[in-house]
N, CA, C, O and CB atoms as a CASP TS submission, in Angstrom:
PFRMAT TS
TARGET T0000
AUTHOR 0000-0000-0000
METHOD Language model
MODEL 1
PARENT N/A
ATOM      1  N   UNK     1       0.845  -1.207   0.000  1.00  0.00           N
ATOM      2  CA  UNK     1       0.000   0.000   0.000  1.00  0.00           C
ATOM      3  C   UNK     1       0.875   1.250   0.000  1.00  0.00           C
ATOM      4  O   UNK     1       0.691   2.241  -0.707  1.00  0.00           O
ATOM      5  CB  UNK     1      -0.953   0.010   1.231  1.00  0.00           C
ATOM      6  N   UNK     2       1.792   1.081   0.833  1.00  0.00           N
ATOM      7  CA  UNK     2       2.753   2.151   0.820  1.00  0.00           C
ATOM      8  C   UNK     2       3.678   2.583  -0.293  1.00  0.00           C
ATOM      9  O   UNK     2       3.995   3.749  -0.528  1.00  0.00           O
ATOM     10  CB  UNK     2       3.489   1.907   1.749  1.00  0.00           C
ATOM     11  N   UNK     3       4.126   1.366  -1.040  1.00  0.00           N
ATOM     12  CA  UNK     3       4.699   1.525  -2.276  1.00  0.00           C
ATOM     13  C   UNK     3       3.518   2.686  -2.914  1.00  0.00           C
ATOM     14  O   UNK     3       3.775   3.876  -3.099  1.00  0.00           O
ATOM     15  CB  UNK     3       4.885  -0.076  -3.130  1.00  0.00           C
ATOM     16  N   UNK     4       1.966   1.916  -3.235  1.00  0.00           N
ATOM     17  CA  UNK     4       1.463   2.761  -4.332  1.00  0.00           C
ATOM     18  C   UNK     4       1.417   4.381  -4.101  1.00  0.00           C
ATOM     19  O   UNK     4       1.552   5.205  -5.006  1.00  0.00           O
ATOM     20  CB  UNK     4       0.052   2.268  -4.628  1.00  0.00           C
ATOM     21  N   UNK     5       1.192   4.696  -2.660  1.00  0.00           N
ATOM     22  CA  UNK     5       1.319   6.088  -2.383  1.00  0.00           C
ATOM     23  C   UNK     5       2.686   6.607  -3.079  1.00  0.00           C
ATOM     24  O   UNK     5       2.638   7.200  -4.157  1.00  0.00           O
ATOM     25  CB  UNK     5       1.301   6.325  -0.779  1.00  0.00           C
ATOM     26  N   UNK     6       3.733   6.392  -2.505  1.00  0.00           N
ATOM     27  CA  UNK     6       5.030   6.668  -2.422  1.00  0.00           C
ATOM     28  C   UNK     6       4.878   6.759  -4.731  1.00  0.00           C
ATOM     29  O   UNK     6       4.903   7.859  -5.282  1.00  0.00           O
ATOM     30  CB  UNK     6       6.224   5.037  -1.220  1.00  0.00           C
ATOM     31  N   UNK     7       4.782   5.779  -5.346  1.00  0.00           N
ATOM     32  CA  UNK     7       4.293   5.754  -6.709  1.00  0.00           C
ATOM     33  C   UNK     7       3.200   7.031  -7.070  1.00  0.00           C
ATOM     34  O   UNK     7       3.743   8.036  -7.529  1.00  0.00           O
ATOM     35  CB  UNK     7       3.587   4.283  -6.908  1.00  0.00           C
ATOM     36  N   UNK     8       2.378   7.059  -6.979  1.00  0.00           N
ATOM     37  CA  UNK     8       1.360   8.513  -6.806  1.00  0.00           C
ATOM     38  C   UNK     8       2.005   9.505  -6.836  1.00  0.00           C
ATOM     39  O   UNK     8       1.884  10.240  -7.816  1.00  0.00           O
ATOM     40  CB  UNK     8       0.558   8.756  -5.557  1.00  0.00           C
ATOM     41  N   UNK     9       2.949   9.872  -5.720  1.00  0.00           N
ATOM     42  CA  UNK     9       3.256  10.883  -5.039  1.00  0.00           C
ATOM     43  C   UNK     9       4.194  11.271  -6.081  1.00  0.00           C
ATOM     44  O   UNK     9       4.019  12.393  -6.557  1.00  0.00           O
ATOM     45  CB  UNK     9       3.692  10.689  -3.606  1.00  0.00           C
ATOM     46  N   UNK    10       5.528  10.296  -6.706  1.00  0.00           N
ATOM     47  CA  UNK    10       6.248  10.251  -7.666  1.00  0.00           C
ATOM     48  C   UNK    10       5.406  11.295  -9.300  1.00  0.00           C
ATOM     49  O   UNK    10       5.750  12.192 -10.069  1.00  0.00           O
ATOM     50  CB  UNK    10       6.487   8.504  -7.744  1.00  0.00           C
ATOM     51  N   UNK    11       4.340  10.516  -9.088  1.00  0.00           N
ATOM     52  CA  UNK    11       4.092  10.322 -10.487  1.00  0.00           C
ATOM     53  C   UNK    11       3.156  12.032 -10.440  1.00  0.00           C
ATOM     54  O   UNK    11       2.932  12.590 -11.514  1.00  0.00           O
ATOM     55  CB  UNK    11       3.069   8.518 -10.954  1.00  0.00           C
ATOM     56  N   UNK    12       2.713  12.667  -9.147  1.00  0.00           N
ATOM     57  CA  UNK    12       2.038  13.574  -9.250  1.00  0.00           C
ATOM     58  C   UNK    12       3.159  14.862  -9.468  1.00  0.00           C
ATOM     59  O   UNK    12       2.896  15.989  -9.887  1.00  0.00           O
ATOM     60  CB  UNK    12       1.087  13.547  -8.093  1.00  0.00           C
ATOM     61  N   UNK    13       4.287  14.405  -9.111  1.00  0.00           N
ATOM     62  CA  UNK    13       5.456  15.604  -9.190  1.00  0.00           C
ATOM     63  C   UNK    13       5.473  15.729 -10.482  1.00  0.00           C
ATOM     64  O   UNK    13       5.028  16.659 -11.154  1.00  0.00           O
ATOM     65  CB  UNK    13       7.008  15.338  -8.609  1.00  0.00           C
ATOM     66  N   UNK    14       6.109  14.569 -10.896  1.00  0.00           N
ATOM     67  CA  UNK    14       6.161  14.713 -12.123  1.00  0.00           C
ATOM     68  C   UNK    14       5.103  15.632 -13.403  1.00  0.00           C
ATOM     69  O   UNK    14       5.308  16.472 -14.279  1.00  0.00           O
ATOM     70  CB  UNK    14       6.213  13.503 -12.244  1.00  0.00           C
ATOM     71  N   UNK    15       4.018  14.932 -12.899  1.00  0.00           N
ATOM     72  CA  UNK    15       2.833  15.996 -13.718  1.00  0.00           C
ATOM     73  C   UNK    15       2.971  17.629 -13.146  1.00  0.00           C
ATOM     74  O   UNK    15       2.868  18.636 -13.847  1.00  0.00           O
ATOM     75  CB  UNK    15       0.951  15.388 -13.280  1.00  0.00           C
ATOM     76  N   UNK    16       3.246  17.575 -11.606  1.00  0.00           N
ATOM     77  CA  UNK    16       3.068  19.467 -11.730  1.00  0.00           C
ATOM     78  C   UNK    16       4.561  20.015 -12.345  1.00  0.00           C
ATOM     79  O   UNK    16       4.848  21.181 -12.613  1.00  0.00           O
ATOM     80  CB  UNK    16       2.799  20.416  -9.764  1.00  0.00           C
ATOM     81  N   UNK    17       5.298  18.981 -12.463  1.00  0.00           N
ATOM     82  CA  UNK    17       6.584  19.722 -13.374  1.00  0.00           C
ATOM     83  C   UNK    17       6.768  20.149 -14.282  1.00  0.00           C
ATOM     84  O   UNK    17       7.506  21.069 -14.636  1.00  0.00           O
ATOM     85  CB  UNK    17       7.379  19.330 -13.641  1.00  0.00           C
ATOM     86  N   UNK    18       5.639  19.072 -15.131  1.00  0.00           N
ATOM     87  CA  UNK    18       5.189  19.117 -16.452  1.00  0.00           C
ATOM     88  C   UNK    18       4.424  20.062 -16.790  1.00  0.00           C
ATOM     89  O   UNK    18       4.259  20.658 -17.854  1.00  0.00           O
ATOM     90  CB  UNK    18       4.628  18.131 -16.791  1.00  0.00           C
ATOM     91  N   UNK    19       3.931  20.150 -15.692  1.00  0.00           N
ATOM     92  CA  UNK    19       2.661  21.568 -16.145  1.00  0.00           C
ATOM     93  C   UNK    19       3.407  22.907 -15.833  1.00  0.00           C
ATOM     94  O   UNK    19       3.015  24.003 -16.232  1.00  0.00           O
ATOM     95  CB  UNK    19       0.925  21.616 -14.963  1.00  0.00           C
ATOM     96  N   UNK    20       4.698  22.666 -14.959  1.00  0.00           N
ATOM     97  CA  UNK    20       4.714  24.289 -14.596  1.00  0.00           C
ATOM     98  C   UNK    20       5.493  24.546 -15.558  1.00  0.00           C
ATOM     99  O   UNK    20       6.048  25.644 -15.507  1.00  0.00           O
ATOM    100  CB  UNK    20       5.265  24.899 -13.135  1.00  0.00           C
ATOM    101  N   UNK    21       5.782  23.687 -16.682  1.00  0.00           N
ATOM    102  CA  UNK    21       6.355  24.545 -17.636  1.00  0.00           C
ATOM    103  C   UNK    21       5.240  24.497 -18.827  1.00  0.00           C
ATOM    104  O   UNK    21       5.182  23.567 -19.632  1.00  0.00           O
ATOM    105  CB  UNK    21       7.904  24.041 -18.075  1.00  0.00           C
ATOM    106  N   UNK    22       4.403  25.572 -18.833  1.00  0.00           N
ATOM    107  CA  UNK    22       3.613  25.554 -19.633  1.00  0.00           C
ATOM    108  C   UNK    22       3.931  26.427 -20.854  1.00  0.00           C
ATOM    109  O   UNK    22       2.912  26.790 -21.441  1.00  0.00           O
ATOM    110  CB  UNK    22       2.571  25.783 -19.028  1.00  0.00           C
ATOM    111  N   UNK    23       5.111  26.866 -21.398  1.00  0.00           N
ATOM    112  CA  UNK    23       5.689  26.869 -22.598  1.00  0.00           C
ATOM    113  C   UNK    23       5.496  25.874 -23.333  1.00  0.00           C
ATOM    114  O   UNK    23       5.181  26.038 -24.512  1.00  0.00           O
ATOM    115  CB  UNK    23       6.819  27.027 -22.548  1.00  0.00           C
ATOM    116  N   UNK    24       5.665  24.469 -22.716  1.00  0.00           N
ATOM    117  CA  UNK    24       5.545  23.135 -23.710  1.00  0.00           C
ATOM    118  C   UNK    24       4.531  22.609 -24.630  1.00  0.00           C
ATOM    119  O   UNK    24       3.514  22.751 -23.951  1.00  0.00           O
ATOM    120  CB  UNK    24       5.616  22.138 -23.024  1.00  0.00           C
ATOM    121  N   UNK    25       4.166  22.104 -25.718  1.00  0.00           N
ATOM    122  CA  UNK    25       3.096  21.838 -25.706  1.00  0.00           C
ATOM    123  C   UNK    25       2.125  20.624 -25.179  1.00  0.00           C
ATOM    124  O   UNK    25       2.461  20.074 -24.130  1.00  0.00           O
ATOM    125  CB  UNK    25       3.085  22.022 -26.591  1.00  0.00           C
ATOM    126  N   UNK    26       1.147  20.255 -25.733  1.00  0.00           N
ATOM    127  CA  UNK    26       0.356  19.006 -24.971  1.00  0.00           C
ATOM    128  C   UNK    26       1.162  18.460 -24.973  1.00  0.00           C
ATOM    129  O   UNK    26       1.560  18.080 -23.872  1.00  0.00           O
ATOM    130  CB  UNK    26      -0.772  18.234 -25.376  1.00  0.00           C
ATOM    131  N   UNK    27       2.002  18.026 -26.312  1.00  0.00           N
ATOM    132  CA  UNK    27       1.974  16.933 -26.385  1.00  0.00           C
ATOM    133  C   UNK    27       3.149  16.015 -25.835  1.00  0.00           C
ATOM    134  O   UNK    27       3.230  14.819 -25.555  1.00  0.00           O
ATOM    135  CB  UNK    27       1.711  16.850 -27.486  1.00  0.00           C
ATOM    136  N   UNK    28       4.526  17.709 -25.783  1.00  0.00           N
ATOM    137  CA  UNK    28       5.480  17.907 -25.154  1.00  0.00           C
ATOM    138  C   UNK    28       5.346  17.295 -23.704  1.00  0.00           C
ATOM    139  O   UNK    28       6.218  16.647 -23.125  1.00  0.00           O
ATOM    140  CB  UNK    28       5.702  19.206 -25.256  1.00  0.00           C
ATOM    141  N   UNK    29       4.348  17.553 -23.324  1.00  0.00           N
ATOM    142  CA  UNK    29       4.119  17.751 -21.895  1.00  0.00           C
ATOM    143  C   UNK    29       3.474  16.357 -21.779  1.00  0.00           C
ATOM    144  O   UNK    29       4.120  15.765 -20.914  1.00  0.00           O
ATOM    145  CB  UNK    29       3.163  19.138 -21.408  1.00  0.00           C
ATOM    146  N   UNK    30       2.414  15.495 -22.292  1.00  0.00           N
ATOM    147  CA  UNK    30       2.400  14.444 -22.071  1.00  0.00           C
ATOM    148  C   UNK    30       3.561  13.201 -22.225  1.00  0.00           C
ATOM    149  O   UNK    30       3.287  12.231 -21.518  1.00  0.00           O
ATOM    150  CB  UNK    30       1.511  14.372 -22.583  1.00  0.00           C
ATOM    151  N   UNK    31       4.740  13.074 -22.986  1.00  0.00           N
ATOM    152  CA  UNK    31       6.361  12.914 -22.988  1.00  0.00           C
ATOM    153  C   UNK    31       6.493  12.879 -21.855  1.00  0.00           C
ATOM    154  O   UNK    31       6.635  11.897 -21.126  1.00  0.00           O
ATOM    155  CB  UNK    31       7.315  13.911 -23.581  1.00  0.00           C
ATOM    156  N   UNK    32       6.446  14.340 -21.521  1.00  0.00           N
ATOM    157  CA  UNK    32       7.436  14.380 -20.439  1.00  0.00           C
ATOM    158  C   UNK    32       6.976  13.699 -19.190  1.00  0.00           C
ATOM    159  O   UNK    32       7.660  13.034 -18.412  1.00  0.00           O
ATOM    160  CB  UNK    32       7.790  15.782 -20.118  1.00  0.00           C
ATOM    161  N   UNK    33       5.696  13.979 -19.130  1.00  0.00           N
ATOM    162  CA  UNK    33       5.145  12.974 -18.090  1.00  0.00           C
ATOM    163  C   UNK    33       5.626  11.572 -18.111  1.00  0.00           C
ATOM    164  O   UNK    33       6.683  11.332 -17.527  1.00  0.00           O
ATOM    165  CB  UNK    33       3.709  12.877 -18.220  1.00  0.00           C
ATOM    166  N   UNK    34       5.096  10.776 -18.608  1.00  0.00           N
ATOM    167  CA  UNK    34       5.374   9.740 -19.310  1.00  0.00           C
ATOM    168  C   UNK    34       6.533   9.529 -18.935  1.00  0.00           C
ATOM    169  O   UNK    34       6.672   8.605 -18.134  1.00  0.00           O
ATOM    170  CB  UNK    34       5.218   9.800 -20.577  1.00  0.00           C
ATOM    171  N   UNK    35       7.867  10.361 -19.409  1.00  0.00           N
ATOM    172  CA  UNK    35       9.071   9.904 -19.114  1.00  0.00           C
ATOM    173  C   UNK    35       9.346  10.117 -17.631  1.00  0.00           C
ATOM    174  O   UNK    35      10.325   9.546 -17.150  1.00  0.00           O
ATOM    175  CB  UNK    35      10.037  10.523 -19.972  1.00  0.00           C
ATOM    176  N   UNK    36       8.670  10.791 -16.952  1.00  0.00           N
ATOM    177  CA  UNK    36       8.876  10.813 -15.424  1.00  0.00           C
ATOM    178  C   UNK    36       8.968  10.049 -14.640  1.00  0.00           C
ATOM    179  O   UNK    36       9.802   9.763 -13.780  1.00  0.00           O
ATOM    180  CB  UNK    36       8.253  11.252 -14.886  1.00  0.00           C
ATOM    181  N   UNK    37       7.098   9.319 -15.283  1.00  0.00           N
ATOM    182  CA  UNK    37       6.647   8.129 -14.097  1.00  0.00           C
ATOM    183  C   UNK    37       7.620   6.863 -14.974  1.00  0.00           C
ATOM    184  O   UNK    37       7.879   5.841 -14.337  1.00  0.00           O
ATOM    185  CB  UNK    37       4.382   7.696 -13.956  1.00  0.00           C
ATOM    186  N   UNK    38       8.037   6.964 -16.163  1.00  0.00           N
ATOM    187  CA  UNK    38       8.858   5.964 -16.499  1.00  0.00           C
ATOM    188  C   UNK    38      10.371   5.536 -15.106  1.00  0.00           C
ATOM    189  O   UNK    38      10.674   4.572 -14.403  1.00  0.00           O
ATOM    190  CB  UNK    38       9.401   6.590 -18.121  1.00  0.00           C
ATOM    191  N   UNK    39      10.922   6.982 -15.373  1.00  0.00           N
ATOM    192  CA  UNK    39      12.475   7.225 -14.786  1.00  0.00           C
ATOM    193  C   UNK    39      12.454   6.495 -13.287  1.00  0.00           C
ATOM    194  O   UNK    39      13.306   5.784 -12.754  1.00  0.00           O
ATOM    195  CB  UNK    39      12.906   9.121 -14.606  1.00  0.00           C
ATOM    196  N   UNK    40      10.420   7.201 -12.548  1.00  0.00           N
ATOM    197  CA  UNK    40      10.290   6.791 -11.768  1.00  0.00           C
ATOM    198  C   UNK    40       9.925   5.390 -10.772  1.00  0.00           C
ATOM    199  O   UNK    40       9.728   5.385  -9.556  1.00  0.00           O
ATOM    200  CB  UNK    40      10.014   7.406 -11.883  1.00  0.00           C
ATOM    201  N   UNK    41       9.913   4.402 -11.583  1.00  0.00           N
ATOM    202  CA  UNK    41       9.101   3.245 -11.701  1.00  0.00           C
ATOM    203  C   UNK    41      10.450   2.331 -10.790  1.00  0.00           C
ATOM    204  O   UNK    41      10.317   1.549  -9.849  1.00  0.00           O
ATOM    205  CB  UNK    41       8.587   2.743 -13.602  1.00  0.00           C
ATOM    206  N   UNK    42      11.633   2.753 -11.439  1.00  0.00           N
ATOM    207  CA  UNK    42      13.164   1.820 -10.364  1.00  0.00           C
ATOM    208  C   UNK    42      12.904   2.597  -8.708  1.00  0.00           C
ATOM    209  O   UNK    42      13.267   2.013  -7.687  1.00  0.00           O
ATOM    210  CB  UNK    42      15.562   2.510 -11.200  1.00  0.00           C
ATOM    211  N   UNK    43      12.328   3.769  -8.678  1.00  0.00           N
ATOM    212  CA  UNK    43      12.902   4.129  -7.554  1.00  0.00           C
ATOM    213  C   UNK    43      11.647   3.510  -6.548  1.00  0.00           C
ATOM    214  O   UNK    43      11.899   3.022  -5.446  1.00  0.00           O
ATOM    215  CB  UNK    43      13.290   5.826  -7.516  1.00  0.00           C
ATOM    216  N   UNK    44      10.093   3.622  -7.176  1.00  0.00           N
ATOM    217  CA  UNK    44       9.609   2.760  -6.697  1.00  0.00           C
ATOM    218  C   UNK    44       9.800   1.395  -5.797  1.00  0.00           C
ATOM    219  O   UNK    44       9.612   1.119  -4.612  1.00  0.00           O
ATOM    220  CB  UNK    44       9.303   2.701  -7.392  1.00  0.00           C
ATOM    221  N   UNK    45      10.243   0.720  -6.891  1.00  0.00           N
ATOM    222  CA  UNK    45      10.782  -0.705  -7.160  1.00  0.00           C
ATOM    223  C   UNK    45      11.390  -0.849  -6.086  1.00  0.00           C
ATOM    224  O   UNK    45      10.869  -1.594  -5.256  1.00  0.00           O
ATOM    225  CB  UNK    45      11.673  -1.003  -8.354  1.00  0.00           C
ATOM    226  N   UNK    46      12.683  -0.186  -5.758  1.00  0.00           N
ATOM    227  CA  UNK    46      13.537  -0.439  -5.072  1.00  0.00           C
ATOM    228  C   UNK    46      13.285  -0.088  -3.468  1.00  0.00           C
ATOM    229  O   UNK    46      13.886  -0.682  -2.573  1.00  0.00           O
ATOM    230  CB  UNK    46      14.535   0.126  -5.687  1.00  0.00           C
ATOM    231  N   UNK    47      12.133   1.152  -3.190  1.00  0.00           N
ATOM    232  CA  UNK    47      11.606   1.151  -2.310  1.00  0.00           C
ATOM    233  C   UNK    47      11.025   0.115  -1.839  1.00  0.00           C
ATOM    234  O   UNK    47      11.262  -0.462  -0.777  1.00  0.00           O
ATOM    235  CB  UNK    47      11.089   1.864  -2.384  1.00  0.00           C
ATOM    236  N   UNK    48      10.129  -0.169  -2.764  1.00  0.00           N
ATOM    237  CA  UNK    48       9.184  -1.681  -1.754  1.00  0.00           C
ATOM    238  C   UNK    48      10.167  -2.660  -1.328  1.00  0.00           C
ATOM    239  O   UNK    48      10.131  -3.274  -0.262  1.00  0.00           O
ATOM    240  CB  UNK    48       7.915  -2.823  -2.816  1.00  0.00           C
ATOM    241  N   UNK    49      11.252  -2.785  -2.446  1.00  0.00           N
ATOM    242  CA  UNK    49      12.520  -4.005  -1.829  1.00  0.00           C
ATOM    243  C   UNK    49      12.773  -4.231  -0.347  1.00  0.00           C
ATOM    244  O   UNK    49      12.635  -5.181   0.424  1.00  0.00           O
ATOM    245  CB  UNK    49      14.075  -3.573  -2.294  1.00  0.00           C
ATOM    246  N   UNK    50      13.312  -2.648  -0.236  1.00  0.00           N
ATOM    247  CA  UNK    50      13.935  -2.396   0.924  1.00  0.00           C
ATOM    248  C   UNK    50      12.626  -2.377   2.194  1.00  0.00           C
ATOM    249  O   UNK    50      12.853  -2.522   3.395  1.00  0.00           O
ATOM    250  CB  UNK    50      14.823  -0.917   0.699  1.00  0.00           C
ATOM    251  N   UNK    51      11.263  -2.166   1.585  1.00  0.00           N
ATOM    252  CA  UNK    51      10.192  -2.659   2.661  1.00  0.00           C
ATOM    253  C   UNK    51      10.358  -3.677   3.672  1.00  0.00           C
ATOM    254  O   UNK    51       9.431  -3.947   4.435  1.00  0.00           O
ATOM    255  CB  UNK    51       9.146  -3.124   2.044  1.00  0.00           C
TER
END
């Protein structure tokens, strides 16, 4: 349960990062998301390990 928060929490940064650069476009900005919760998915991972 704690992993998925800790995942969420990851994945919600990522989106307001994405958004606070609103120079980008959609579609820019959906990428970049995307590549966030991607980058973010080991650090996850490795959290629950160490659970």
């Amino acid at each position: 349960m704690k992993i998925v928060l800790i995942g969420i929490f990851f994945i919600a940064m990522g989106i307001a990062r994405a958004e606070f650069d609103s120079r980008m476009s959609a579609r820019e900005m959906r990428t970049q998301m995307l590549f966030s919760i991607i980058k973010n998915i080991p650090v996850g991972l490795s959290t629950s390990a160490r659970e």
